[in-house]
C-alpha positions, 0 to 999 in steps of 0.5 A: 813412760806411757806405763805410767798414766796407764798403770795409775789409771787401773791401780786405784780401781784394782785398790777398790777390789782389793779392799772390797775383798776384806769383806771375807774377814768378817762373819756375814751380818745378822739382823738387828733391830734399832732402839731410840730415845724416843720410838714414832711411827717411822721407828716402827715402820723400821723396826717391822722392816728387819731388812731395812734395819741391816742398811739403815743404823748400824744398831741404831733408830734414824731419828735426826731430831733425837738429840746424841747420846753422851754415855753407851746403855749396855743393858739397851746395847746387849739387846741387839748386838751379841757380847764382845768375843775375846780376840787375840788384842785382849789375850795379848794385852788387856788378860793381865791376870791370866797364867796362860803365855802370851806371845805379842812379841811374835806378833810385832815381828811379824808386823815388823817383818812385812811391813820392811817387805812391803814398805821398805824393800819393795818400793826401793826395787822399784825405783831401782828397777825404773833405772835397771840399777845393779842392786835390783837383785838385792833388793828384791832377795831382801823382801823375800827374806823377809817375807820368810821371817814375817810368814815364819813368826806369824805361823808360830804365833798361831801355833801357840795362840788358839783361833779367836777369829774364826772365817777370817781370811787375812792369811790367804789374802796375804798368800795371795799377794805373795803368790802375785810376788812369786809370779813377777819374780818368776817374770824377772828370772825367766827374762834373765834366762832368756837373755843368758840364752841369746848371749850363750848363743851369741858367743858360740856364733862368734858375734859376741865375746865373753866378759864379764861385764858384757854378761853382767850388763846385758844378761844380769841387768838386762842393759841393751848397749846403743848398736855400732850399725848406727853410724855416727850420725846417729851417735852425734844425735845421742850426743847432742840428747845428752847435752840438751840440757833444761835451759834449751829445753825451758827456752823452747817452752818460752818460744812456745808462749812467745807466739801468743801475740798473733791470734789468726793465721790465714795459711793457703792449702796450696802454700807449699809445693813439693820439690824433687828432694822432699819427695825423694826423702821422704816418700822415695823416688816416684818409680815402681821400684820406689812404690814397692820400697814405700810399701815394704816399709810402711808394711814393716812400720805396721808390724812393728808398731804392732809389736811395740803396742804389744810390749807397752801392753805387757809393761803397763801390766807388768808395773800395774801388778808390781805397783798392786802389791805396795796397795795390797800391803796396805790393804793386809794392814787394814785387814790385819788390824781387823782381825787382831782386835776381833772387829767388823763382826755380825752387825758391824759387817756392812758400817766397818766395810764401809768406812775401811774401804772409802776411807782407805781410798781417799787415804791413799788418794791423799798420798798420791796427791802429795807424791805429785805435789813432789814431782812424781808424773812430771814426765806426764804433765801431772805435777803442775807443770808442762810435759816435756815432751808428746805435750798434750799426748796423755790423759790429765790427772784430772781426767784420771781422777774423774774416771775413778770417781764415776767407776765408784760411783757408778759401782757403789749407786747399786750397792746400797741396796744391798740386803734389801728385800724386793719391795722394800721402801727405801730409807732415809740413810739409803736414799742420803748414800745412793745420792751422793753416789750419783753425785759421783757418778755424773759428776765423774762424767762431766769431768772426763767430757770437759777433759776430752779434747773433741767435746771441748773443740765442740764446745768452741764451735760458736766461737769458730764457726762465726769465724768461718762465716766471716771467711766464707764471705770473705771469699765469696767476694774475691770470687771464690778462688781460694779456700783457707785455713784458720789457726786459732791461738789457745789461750793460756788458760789451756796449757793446764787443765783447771777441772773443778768436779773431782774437788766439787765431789769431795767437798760436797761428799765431806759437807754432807758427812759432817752434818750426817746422823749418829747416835752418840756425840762423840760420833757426831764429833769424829764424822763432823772432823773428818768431813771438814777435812775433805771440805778443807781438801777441796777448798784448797784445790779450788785455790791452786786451780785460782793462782794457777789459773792467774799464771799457768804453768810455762816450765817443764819443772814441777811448780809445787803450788805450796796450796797442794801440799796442804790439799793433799795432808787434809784429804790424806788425813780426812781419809784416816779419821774416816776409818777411825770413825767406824763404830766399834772403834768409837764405841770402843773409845767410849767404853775406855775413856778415850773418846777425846776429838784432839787425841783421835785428830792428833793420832791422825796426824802423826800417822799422817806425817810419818806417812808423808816422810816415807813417800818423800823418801820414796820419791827422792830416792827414785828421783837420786837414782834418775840423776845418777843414771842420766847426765846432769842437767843445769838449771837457771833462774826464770827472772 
């Protein structure tokens, strides 16, 4: 279970790089010089300075009072950008007239092949591998199968097909993901080999006895049965783990907040003496042979904490590596699309890689929240509700959320310059980029310090040394004799975490976007959308922060807060219409016709929605799988 904070907290970082290196399925971006309407003198000044020009308009002046333009000049267009190549999308579908064979049925199975793999069949064995479930194996032999058929139907549609992208490096980032694949299978069937070993070994020694249930349980799927040396007593307690069901468990949250009455405790540090029994089960009998006893066995505590550090560290990689490939399919999509429509070329380089890679991440940073919004980290304390158990143990999502808006803004405040001559004058979009970046960056900070435990008890330390000030008077006037202990009751509002800045950040990010320059309408339009969407996003995140702050979480069930579920949908569409909004899909649009905000919008949110019902199956399915594999638990009305 501690896997999984850790995983979450170097997964969304890993995506980052992983979408930055799509950038090698582009050709190295050319200079460009900008046009307008109406040329000044910080037009000329742009102009004169070719390395600013890569940086500050994708092809286009920085003149925020020139009003859009409604149609795209060609002539004007063919000036500073080179002539659209064929790719293989027009070879496919828009060369009607050409004898030559096409073959895009190829394509689409490729398509279908690695999406079922990476999609489909991956995550199922996921959940399944989460309760050691018989048809892992199954499982992970179909997405092998259909990685074969996917490569296959890819390297006969390049056999027939000429190279119309040349440089791009879709395919060996795709073998890369399946060399990654290849390296956890080879985990898992090294793991089985292991364990074939011990149980041969058992057998042989006459310890064990042959059955095949015995060989599928503990050597196929790796299921350790509880040990006999244990005792009863031990296996009474399994008994009563088993039958723990959630009304005690939601009747010990309620006692929890019961206590809420009494707001100072005064506890003296020589309350309790130890008696003889106390000592004797605890700490040993107070002899020498006692002492070396107690040393042995904190020596071997030692020891084995160390191993079981070693083990969470080797599980936490195993699940972040197998939880990248699922990202890593995304990232082949994104990728895949870009090569197959011939985009992100010469001068489109740095807004396609822009717009693919910040997009992308609030896209799956959409999914994600809507994954927790179903109950997905509620063992965790991250699906609005309380952890069952170790309360208090794991970072909060909040905290989470606020390390990767510092990691990318402290990253991407640097990368800005990029291109960038020494000496040269900073424009005005890079200056607009680098401040919201910073924006990122300290904002990110504040929010992991108000996450922090001590930075908030130092924050409380008015509060609490006045308190003692009045203790130490106190004490002073019954001679000093006696030194005590506060125990100070948290109010209810600390039960959950109500941090405001990772929404502070998007809402802001999308504000600014909406009101950002661009050269055609169109482009104002689609970029005022999307940054309306995120804005929307934290919006609804400052109204679950609002209700939930009125009533804080008591049950260790997830509360859904009905404002998340529409958070999540803006911020995962806002995402999309993000990379849509890229400019030769926009301008592309408008050479087509096509440049209608509610169909781009509509298109969003269909895709949307589809994407919502796959992580709803995702999640219900791992959670089906939890219910068979652990006893039933009974639940009961709060009222």
């Amino acid at each position: 279970m501690r896997g999984h904070w850790y995983s979450l907290c170097i997964l969304v970082p890993a995506l980052s790089v992983a979408f930055t290196a799509s950038s090698a399925n582009a050709a190295p971006p050319v200079t460009v010089s900008p046009y307008s309407d109406a040329p000044d003198a910080s037009d000329v000044l742009i102009v004169d300075n070719h390395s600013l020009v890569k940086r500050d308009g994708h092809g286009h002046g920085h003149d925020p009072h020139a009003a859009p333009k409604t149609e795209i000049n060609e002539t004007e267009f063919l000036m500073y950008h080179p002539p659209t190549p064929p790719s293989y999308w027009s070879t496919d579908f828009d060369d009607t007239e050409s004898d030559e064979p096409h073959y895009p049925g190829l394509m689409g199975l490729h398509i279908l092949f690695m999406s079922l793999a990476f999609f489909g069949a991956l995550p199922a064995g996921i959940a399944l591998r989460s309760v050691k479930h018989a048809w892992h194996g199954f499982t992970v032999i179909l997405f092998w199968v259909l990685c074969i058929l996917g490569v296959a139907s890819n390297a006969l549609y390049k056999k027939l097909t000429p190279d119309l992208y040349e440089g791009q490096k879709h395919s060996i980032q795709g073998y890369f993901f399946l060399f990654l694949a290849l390296c956890i299978t080879g985990v898992d069937i090294f793991h089985v080999g292991v364990r074939a070993v011990n149980y041969i070994r058992s057998i042989r020694s006459g310890s064990d006895k042959f059955t095949f249930k015995k060989l599928w349980t503990s050597v196929v799927l790796g299921q350790e049965p509880s040990s006999p040396a244990l005792g009863s007593e031990y296996d009474a307690l399994v008994a009563e783990a088993d039958e723990y069901d959630m009304h005690d468990m939601q009747k010990e949250v309620d006692d929890h907040q019961s206590d809420e009455g009494q707001e100072i405790e005064h506890h003296s540090r020589h309350q309790y003496s130890p008696s003889a029994s106390s000592e004797q089960t605890v700490f040993g009998f107070h002899t020498p042979a006692g002492s070396r006893h107690s040393d042995e066995t904190l020596h071997e505590l030692t020891e084995k904490a160390k191993e079981s550090w070693m083990s969470f560290l080797a599980r936490a990689t195993f699940a972040v590596l197998e939880r990248v490939l699922v990202f890593g399919g995304f990232m082949q999509v994104l990728s895949g699309i870009v090569v197959y429509t011939g985009g992100c070329r010469e001068s489109f380089v740095n807004n396609c890689l822009a717009h693919l890679i910040k997009g992308g991440i609030f896209w799956c940073y959409g999914l994600v929240t809507f994954a927790r919004y179903l109950g997905s980290f509620s063992e965790l304390g991250w699906a609005w509700n309380r952890a069952p158990r170790n309360e208090g143990k794991y970072p909060t999502a909040e905290f989470v959320e606020s390390l990767v808006i510092f990691l990318y803004g402290i990253s991407n405040t640097w990368m800005e310059r990029f291109g960038a001559k020494p000496g040269d004058p900073y424009s005005t979009k890079q200056v607009q980029h680098i401040g919201i970046a910073v924006m990122f960056w300290y904002a990110g900070l504040v929010g992991m310090g108000l996450e922090s435990r001590r930075i908030r008890g130092w924050l409380a330390a008015a509060s609490t040394a006045a308190l003692h000030s009045g203790a130490s008077t106190s004490s002073g006037r019954l001679g000093g004799k006696h030194e005590a202990q506060e125990s100070i009751t948290e109010p209810p509002s600390y039960t959950a975490s109500f941090n405001p800045f990772p929404a502070l950040v998007i809402g802001v990010t999308g504000l600014a976007m909406s009101a950002h320059f661009q050269t055609y309408l169109f482009q104002v339009e689609i970029h005022a959308l999307w940054g309306w969407l995120l804005a929307g996003f934290s919006a609804l995140r400052f109204l679950t922060y609002f209700f939930l702050w009125l009533s804080p979480p008591r049950s260790i069930l997830p509360s859904r807060p009905p404002t998340e579920a529409l958070a999540s949908f803006f911020l995962a569409c806002g995402g999309l219409v993000f990379m849509f909004s890229t400019e030769e899909v926009t301008l592309a649009a408008m050479r087509r016709g096509r440049d209608d905000m509610m169909m781009f919008l509509n298109v969003a949110v269909a895709i949307t929605c589809f994407c919502f019902c796959w992580t709803l199956a995702i999640v219900a399915f791992k959670g089906w799988l939890k219910t068979r594999a652990h006893p039933t638990v009974k639940f009961h009305a709060s009222a």
